[in-house]
N, C-alpha and C positions, 0 to 999 in steps of 0.2 A: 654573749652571742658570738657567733663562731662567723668572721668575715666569709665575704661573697667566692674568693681563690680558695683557701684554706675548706671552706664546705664542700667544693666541686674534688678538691684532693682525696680531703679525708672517704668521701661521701663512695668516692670511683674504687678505691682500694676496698672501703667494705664488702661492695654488694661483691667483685668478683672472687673476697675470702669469707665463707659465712663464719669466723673468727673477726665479729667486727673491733674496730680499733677505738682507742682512746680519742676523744673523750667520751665516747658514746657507752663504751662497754660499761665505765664506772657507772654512769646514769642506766644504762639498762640493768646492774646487777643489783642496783638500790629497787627495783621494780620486783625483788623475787619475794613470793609467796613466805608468810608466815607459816608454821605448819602446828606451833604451839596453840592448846586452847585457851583463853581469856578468861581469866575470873577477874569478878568486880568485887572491891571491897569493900562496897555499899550493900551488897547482898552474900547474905554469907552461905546462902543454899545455893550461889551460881557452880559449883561443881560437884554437888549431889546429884546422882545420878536418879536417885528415887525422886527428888523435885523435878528434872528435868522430864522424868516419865509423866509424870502428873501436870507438869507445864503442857507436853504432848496432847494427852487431853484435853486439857483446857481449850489448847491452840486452836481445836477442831469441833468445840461444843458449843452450840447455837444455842440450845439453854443460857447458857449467859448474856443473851440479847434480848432484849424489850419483849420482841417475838417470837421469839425461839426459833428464829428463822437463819439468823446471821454469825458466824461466826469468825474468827481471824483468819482462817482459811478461805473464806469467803473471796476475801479481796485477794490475801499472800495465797495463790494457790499452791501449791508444792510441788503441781503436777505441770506448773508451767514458768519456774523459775521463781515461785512464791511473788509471784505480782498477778495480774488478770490481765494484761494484754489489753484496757482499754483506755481510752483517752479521759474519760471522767469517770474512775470507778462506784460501781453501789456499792454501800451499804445498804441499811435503811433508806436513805435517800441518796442524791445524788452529792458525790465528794467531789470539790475542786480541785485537787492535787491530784498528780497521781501517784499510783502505787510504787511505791520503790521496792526492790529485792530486799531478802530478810539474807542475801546470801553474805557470809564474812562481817555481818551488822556488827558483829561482838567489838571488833573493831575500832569502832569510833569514836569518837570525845563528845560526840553531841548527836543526838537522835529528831527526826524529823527532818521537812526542807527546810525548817528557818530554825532546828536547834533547839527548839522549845522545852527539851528535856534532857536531863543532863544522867540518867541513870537508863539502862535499857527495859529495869523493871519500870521505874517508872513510865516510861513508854506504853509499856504493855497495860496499863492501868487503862489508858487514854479513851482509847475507841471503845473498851466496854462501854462508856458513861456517854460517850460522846452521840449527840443527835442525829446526827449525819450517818454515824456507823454503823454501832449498834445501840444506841438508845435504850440501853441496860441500866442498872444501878446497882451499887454496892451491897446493899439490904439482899435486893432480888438474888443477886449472884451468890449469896452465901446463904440464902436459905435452898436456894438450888441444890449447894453444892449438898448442906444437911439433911434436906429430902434424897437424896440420893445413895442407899448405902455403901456404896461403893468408894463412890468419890468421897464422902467422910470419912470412911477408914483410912484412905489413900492420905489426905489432907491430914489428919491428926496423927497417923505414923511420925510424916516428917514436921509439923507444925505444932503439933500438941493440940490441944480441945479449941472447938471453935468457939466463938462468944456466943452466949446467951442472947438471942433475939427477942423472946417474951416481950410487947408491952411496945415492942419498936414499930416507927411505921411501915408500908409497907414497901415506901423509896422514901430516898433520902434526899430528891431533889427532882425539879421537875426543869422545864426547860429556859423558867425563868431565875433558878437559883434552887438553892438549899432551900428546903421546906422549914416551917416551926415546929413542927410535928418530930425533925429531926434536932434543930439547932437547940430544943428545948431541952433536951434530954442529958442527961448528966455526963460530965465531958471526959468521968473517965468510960464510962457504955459507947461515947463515940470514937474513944481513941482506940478502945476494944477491937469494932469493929474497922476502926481504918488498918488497924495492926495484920486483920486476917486480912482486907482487901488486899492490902500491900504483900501478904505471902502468896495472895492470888497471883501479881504480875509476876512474883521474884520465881516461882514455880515458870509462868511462860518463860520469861528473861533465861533461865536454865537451860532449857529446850533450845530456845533462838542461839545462846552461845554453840550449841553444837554445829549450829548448820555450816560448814565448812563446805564451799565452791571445789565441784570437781576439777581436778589437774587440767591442764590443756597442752596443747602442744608448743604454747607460748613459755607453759613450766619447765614442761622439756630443754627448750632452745634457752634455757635462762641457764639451767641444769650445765647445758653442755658448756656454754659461755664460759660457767668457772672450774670446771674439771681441763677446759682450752683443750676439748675433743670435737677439733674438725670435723670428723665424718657425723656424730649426729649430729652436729650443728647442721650438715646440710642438710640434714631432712627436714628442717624447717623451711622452707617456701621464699625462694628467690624476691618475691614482688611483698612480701612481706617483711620481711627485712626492712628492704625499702622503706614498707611505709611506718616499719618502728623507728628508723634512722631519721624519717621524718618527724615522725610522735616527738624524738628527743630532742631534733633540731630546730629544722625551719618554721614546723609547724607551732613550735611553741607548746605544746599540749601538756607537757611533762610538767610548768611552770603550776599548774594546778591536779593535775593530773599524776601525785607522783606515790611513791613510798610502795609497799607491800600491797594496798586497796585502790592504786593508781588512784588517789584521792589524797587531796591535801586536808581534806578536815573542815576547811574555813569555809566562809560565805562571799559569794562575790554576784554582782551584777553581771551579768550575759553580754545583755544588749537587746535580750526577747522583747515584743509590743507588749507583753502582760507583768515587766517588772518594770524597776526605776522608781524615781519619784513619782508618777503623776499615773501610776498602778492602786487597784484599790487592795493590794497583796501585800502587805507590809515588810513580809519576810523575815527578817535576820532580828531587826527591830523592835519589832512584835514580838517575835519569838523569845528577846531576852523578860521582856516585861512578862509573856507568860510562864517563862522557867521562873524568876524570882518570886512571882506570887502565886506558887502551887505547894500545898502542906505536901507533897510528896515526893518533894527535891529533895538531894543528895545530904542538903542538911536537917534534914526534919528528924523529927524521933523516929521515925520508920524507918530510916535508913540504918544501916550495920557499920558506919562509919560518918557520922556527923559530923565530926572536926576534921575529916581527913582532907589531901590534898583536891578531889573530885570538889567537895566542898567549898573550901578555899577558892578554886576558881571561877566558879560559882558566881563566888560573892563578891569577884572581882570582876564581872563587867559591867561594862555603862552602854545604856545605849547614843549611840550616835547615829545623826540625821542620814547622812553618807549611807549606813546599815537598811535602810527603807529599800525594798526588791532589790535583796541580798538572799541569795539560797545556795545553803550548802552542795561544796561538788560531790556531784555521786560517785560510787567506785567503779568502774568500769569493768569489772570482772563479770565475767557470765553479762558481758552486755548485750550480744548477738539475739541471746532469751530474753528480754528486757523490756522491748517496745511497749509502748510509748517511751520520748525521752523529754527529759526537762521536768521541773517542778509542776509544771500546767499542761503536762503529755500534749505539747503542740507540734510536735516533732514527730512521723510515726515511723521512721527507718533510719538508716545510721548516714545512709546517701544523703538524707535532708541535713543530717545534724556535722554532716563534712560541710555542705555546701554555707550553711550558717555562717559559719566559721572563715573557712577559707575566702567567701565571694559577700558576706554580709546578707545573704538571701532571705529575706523577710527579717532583718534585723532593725534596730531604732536605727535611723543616723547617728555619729556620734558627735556627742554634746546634745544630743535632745531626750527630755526625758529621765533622766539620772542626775543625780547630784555627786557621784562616785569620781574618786581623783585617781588615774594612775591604773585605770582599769587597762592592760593592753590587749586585752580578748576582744575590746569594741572596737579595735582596729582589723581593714579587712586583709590575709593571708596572703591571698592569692596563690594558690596554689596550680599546677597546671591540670588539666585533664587525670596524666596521667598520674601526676602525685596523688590525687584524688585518690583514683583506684589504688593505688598502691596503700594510702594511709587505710584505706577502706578494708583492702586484706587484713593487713596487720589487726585490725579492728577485731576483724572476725575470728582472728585464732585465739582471742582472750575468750569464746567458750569453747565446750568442750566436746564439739561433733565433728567440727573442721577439721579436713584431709591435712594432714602432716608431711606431704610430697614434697620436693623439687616443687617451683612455680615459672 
């Protein structure tokens, strides 16, 4: 941390060079965009472009929902930042989380708000099956895809022949579990078909790898930083500045908020009324207990890399009590298109989720409710009015419609 003289020094010289200075500039330039694609090497069709087209489809086909009603575009819409802008998304029924951005997903080391998956196909597996979403099943979803001629062609180009369904039921689980009907059946006819389910996700997971967040003005001003050209540096936004000098300093934010997805990866307690210990959201904790026991983790035979290092780390967590309303930080990119924020969309603008922070505004007290040591987000900011507004700009130039002026 950067003493109370030394902040006012450093802080005064920035705003009036938009060449800001050391230490800030290192920490701002560790913030610039990735611009490589991610392949995973648990899925070996993540940079086939013919999977990726067929993932496309899928992404968008309600046919693979219980009702033919719902599909992954349903909630990620694409037409609105691939989230739905609501505080408790539908599916099927009503979801408790909300919807996070598919933007830069490729990204991550762990999928979901509590991490629960550690592959991004296997992600994509999830909410077909799931009640809440779409209340699909594996059987249903792949006799779909084989009544279908198109999408069979599609699928067996790059997948080869689908399995034999003959004789199977007609799902493979209902809401209380795996059926007999299914568990009876000969385990290499079910590892058949978990083989093609799993090329189902690794087809979406392809698609989602593309989705790459348009530039911003904030890429720009990152741009100019390290060519150290002045003049467009100042077309980035006087008050924005500001409030990125704040992001990296006072405000603390960059502490989890960092790297290329302005996202550290990990899980941390807030301070929100709906996590902590004595939340019925388990979060981080949860979420390890249901990565470790899903056959279509990084180590299972489905995967394209079962010994690999993804694997390996896998098999190295525990969970701990501390981990109980723990959710992964979001990446803050394309936040402006985002709303709702938080794991439990309690948040419904970015003014609310400054004021959290900074003033503790509908936050737990801290020491009540959490068992987390060393959390320093449940400490309150204090920021002033104007810091506010200023961190609030900066906020806003991470999407990509905000003026690029002088401010």
């Amino acid at each position: 941390m950067i003493s109370g003289v030394l902040w006012i020094v450093v802080v005064g010289a920035s705003i009036e060079d938009p060449l800001i200075r050391e230490p800030f500039l290192s920490r701002a330039l560790s913030l610039t965009r990735l611009e490589s694609v991610f392949e995973d090497p648990t899925n070996q069709y993540s940079d086939d472009p013919r999977a990726a087209r067929l993932g496309a489809r899928f992404f968008s086909e309600p046919g693979l929902s219980g009702d033919g009603k719902v599909s992954c575009a349903t909630c990620h819409d694409p037409d609105r930042g691939f989230v739905d802008g609501k505080q408790h998304p539908r599916g099927v029924a009503r979801i408790h989380r909300d919807t996070p951005t598919l933007w830069n997903i490729a990204g991550q080391r762990w999928w979901g708000w509590d991490g629960r998956w550690d592959s991004l196909w296997m992600q994509a597996l999830a909410p077909i099956e799931a009640a809440q979403e779409m209340a699909g099943d594996r059987l249903q979803a792949l006799r779909f895809i084989a009544n279908d001629p198109d999408l069979k062609r599609r699928y067996e180009q790059v997948f080869g022949a689908l399995p034999d369904l003959d004789g199977m039921p007609e799902r493979s689980r209902d809401r209380s579990g795996p059926l007999a009907a299914w568990t009876t059946q000969k385990e290499s006819r079910r590892i058949a078909v978990n083989r093609a389910f799993s090329n189902l996700g690794k087809s979406i997971a392809a698609y989602e790898l593309t989705l790459q967040a348009p530039r911003t003005s904030f890429d720009g001003y990152l741009d100019a930083l390290s060519r150290g050209d002045r003049e467009a540096a100042r077309m980035y936004p006087a008050d924005a500045r500001r409030g990125l000098l704040l992001f990296l300093g006072k405000a603390t934010c960059v502490s989890c908020h960092s790297g290329p997805l302005l996202s550290d990866g990990e899980f941390h307690d807030t301070g929100l009324l709906t996590s902590g210990s004595s939340a019925n959201d388990a979060g981080r904790y949860g979420g390890i207990q249901d990565l470790q026991s899903n056959p279509f983790r990084s180590s299972s035979i489905y995967s394209d890399q079962p010994d690999g290092a993804i694997a390996r780390r896998t098999g190295r967590l525990r969970r701990d009590p501390t981990l109980w309303g723990a959710f992964r930080t979001p990446s803050l990119r394309q936040l402006h298109d985002t709303a709702p924020y938080f794991h439990d969309g309690s948040l419904v603008d970015l003014e609310s989720v400054i004021r959290f922070y900074s003033r503790r505004e509908g936050a737990r007290p801290v020491g009540a409710g959490h068992g987390h040591h060393g959390e320093t987000m449940l400490n309150r900011i204090g920021l002033t009015e104007g810091e506010e507004h200023n961190l609030l700009r900066f906020l806003r130039t991470l999407s990509p419609d905000m003026a690029t002026t002088e401010g």
